[in-house]
C-alpha positions as CSV (number, residue, x, y, z in Angstrom):
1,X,-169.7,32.0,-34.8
2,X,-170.3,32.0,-31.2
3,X,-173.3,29.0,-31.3
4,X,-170.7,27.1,-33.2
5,X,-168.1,27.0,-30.5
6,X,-170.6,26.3,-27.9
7,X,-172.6,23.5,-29.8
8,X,-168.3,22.3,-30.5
9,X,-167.7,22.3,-27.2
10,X,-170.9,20.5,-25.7
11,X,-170.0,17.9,-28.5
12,X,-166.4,17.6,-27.3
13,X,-167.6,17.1,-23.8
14,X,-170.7,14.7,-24.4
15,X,-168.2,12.4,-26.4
16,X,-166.0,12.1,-23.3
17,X,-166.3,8.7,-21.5
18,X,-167.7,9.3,-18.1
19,X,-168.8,13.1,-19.2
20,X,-172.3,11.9,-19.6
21,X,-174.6,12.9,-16.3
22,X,-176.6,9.9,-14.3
23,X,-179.5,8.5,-15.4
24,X,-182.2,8.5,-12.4
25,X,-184.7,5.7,-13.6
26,X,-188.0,5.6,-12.0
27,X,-188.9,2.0,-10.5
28,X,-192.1,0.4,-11.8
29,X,-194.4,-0.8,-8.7
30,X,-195.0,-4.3,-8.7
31,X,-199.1,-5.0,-8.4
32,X,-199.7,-7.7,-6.3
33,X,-202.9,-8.5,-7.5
34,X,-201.5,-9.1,-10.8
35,X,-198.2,-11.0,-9.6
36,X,-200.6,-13.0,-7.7
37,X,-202.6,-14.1,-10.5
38,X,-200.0,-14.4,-12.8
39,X,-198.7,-17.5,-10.6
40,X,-196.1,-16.1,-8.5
41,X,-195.6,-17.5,-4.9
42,X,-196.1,-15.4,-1.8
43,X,-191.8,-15.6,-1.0
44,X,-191.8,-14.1,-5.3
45,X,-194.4,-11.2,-4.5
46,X,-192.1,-10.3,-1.4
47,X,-188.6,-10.5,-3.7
48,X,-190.9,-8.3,-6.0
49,X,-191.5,-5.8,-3.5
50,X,-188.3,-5.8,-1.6
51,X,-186.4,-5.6,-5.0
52,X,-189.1,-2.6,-5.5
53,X,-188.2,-0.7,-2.4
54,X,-184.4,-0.9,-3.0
55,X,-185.0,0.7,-6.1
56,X,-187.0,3.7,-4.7
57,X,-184.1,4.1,-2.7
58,X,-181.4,4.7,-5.2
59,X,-183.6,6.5,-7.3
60,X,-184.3,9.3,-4.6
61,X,-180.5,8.7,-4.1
62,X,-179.8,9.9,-7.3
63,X,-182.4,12.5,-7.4
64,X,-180.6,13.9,-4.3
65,X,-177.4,13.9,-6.2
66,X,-178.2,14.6,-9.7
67,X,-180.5,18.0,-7.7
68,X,-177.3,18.7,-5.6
69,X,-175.2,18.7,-8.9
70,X,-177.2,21.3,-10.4
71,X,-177.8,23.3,-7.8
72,X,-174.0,24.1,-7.4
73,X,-173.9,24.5,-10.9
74,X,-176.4,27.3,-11.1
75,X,-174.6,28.6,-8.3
76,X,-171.3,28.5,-10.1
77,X,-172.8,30.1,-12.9
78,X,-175.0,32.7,-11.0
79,X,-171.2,33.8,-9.7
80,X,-170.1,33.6,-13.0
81,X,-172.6,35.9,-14.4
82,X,-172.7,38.4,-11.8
83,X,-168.9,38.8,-12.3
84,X,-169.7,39.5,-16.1
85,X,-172.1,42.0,-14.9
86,X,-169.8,43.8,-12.5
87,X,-166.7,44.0,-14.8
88,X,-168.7,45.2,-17.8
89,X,-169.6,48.6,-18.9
90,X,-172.8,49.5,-18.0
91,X,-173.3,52.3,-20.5
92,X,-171.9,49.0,-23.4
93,X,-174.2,48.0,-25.5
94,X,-175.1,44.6,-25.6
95,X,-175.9,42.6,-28.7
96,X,-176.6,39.3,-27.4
97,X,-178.6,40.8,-24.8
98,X,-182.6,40.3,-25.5
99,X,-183.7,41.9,-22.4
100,X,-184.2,38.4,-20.2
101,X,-184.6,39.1,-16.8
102,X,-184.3,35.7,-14.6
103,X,-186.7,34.9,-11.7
104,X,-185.1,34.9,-8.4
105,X,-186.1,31.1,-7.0
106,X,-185.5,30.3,-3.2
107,X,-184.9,26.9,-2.7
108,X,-186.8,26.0,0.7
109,X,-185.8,22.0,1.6
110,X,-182.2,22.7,0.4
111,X,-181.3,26.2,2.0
112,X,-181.4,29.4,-0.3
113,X,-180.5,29.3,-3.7
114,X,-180.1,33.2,-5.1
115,X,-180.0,33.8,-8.9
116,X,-180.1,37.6,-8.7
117,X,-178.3,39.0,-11.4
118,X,-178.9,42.7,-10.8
119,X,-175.2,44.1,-10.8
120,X,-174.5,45.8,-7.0
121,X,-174.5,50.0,-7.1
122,X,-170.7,51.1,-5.4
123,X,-170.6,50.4,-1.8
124,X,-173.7,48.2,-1.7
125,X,-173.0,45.2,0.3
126,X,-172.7,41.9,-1.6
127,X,-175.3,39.7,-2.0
128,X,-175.6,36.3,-0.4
């Protein structure tokens, strides 16, 4: 019954105008060579390349984003999770729970991104 409500729910939200994430769309590289040969002009090539570069740009642009997105979404739901974890039982048996342990990934460029999910033991400190 669960699945069902989820997979509901993703539907809901996917159908939403606006709910749909941004498409990052890598640019093609022009090839001079070819442009050349094809009969372009010198000032075409250069539009070609220019247009080209300008392109790159809002593609890392969006890389940046769309990666920033995530990232605080994992981090939302890395919160989220160790809350479950912490207000739960622990002797409670778990159905749902195939014995996945997630890797814990630092995320160098960006700062530190911690996905432990190991509950604390009373009066450890909290986790960054």
């Amino acid at each position: 019954m669960k699945p069902l409500i989820l997979a509901g729910a993703i539907v809901a939200v996917l159908t939403v105008p606006g709910a749909a994430q941004e498409l990052c769309i890598e640019p093609i590289r022009p090839e001079a060579a070819y442009l050349l040969d094809a009969g372009f002009s010198g000032g075409e090539v250069r539009t070609e390349f220019r247009r080209y570069f300008s392109e790159v740009e809002d593609y890392l642009n969006c890389l940046n984003e769309t990666s920033g997105r995530i990232r605080e979404d994992a981090r939302n739901a890395a919160y989220d999770y160790q809350h479950v974890l912490e207000t739960t039982e622990p002797g409670e048996v778990d159905l749902g729970d195939d014995g996945f342990q997630p890797p814990i990934v630092a995320m160098k460029e960006t700062g530190e991104l911690f996905l432990d999910y190991r509950p604390r033991q009373l009066g450890e400190p909290k986790r960054p």
